[in-house]
MARNU-122241 format. One line per field, with one value per residue (C-alpha): x negated, y negated, z negated; residue number from 1. Coordinates in pm, 1 decimal, always signed. Layout:
# residues N
u <- X;... .
v <- Y;... .
w <- Z;... .
k <- NUM;... .
This chain:
# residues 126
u <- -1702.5;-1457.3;-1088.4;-868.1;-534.7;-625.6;-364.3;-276.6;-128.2;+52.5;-10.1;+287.9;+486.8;+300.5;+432.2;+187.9;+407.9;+70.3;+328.9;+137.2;-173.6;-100.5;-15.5;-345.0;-496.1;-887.1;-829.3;-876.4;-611.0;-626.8;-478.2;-668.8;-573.9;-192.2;-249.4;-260.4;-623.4;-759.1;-1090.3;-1297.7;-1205.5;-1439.3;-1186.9;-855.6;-782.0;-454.6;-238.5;+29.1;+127.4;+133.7;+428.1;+692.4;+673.4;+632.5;+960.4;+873.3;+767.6;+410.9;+236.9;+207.2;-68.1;-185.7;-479.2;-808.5;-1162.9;-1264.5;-1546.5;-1503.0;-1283.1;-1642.2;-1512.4;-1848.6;-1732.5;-1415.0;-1583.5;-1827.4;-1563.8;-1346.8;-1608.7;-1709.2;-1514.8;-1373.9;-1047.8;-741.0;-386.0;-252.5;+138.8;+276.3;+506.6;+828.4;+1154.7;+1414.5;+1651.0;+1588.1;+1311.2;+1016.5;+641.1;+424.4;+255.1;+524.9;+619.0;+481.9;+638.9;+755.7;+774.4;+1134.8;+1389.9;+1719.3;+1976.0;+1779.1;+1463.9;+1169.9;+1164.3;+978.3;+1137.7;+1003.6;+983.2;+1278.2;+1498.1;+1420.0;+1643.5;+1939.4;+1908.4;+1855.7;+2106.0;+2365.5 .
v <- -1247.3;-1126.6;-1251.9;-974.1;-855.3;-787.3;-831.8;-1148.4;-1112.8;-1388.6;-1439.2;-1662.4;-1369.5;-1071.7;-899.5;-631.4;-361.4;-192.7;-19.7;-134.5;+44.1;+410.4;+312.8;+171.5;+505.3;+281.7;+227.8;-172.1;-267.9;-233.4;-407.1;-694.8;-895.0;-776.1;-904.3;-676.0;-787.6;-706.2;-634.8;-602.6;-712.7;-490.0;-201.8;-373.6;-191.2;-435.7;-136.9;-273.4;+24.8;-136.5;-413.7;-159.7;-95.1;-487.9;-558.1;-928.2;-964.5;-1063.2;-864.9;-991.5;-907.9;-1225.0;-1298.1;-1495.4;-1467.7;-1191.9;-907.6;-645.2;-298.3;-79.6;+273.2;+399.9;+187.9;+313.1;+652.6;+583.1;+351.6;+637.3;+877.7;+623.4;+621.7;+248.6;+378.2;+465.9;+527.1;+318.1;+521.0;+830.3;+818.9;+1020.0;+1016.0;+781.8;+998.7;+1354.9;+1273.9;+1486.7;+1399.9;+1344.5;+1607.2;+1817.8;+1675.5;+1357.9;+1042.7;+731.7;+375.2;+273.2;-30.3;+103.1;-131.9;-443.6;-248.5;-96.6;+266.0;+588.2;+873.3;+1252.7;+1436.1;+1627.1;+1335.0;+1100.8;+1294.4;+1271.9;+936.4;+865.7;+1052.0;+1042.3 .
w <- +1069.1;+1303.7;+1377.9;+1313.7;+1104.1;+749.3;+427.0;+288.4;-135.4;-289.0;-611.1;-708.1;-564.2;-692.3;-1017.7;-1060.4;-1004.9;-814.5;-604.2;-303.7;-442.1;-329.4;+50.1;+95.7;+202.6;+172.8;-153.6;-46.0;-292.6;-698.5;-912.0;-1081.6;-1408.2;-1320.2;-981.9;-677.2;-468.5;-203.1;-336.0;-15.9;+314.4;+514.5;+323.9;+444.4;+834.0;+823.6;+885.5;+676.8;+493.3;+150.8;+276.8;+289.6;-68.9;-204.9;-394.2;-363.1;-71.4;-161.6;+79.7;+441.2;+776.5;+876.2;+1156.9;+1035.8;+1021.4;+776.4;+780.9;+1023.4;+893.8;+821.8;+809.7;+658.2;+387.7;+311.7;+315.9;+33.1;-156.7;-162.2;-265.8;-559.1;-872.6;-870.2;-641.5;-908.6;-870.0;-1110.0;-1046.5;-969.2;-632.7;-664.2;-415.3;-549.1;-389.5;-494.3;-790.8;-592.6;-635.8;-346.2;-449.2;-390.5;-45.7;+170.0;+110.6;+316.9;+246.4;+315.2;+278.7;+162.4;+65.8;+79.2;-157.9;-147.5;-202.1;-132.8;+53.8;+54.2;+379.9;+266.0;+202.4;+508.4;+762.7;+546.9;+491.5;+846.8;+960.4;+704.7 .
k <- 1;2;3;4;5;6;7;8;9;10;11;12;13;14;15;16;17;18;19;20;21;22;23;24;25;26;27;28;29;30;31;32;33;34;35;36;37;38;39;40;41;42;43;44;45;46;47;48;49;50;51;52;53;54;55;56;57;58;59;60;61;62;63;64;65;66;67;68;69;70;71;72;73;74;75;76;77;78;79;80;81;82;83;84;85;86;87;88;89;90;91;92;93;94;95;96;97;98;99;100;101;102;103;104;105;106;107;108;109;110;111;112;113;114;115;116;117;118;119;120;121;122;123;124;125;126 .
């Protein structure tokens, strides 16, 4: 065990919207009994990518003792067949896919949203 950042879900909070799923590019995050879990620590890098997207605000980084991030691990748990998108991203703002363009976690108006690549600059810039 290691002290590090890793991803801390509460449950009370969590609605099992799984929109926190797709950010977690490990695939350390599923969604479990309509819970999102972090399923394995050693998968969790504590990036924080899934927060963004958390409508209720269920997702934080905290700093505790937890196995070290093992990158081999991610590798093969990615490979394996237990990592599923449980949704589809699209832009709230122009209805793209991400696999038409890349999309961005945002806060717009006090939610969480996705962005395409597209949209971002006119949003940012007005």
């Amino acid at each position: 065990m290691v002290l590090r950042k890793i991803v801390k879900i509460n449950e009370e909070l969590c609605n099992g919207c799984g929109k926190c799923v797709s950010p977690c590019a490990e695939g350390a995050i599923q969604i479990v009994n309509g819970k999102a879990k972090v399923i394995r620590e050693e998968l969790c890098d504590g990036a924080g990518f899934c927060l963004g997207v958390c409508p209720t605000g269920a997702l934080t980084i905290e700093e505790r003792e937890a196995k070290p991030f093992d990158h081999k691990a991610v590798e093969e748990h990615l490979k394996s067949k237990e990592v599923k998108q449980e949704i589809e991203i699209n832009c709230f703002n122009c209805g793209r896919s991400e696999y038409d363009a890349p999309m961005f976690p945002i806060r717009y108006k006090g939610d969480s949203k996705w962005a395409c690549a597209k949209c971002l600059p006119q949003l940012i810039h007005g």
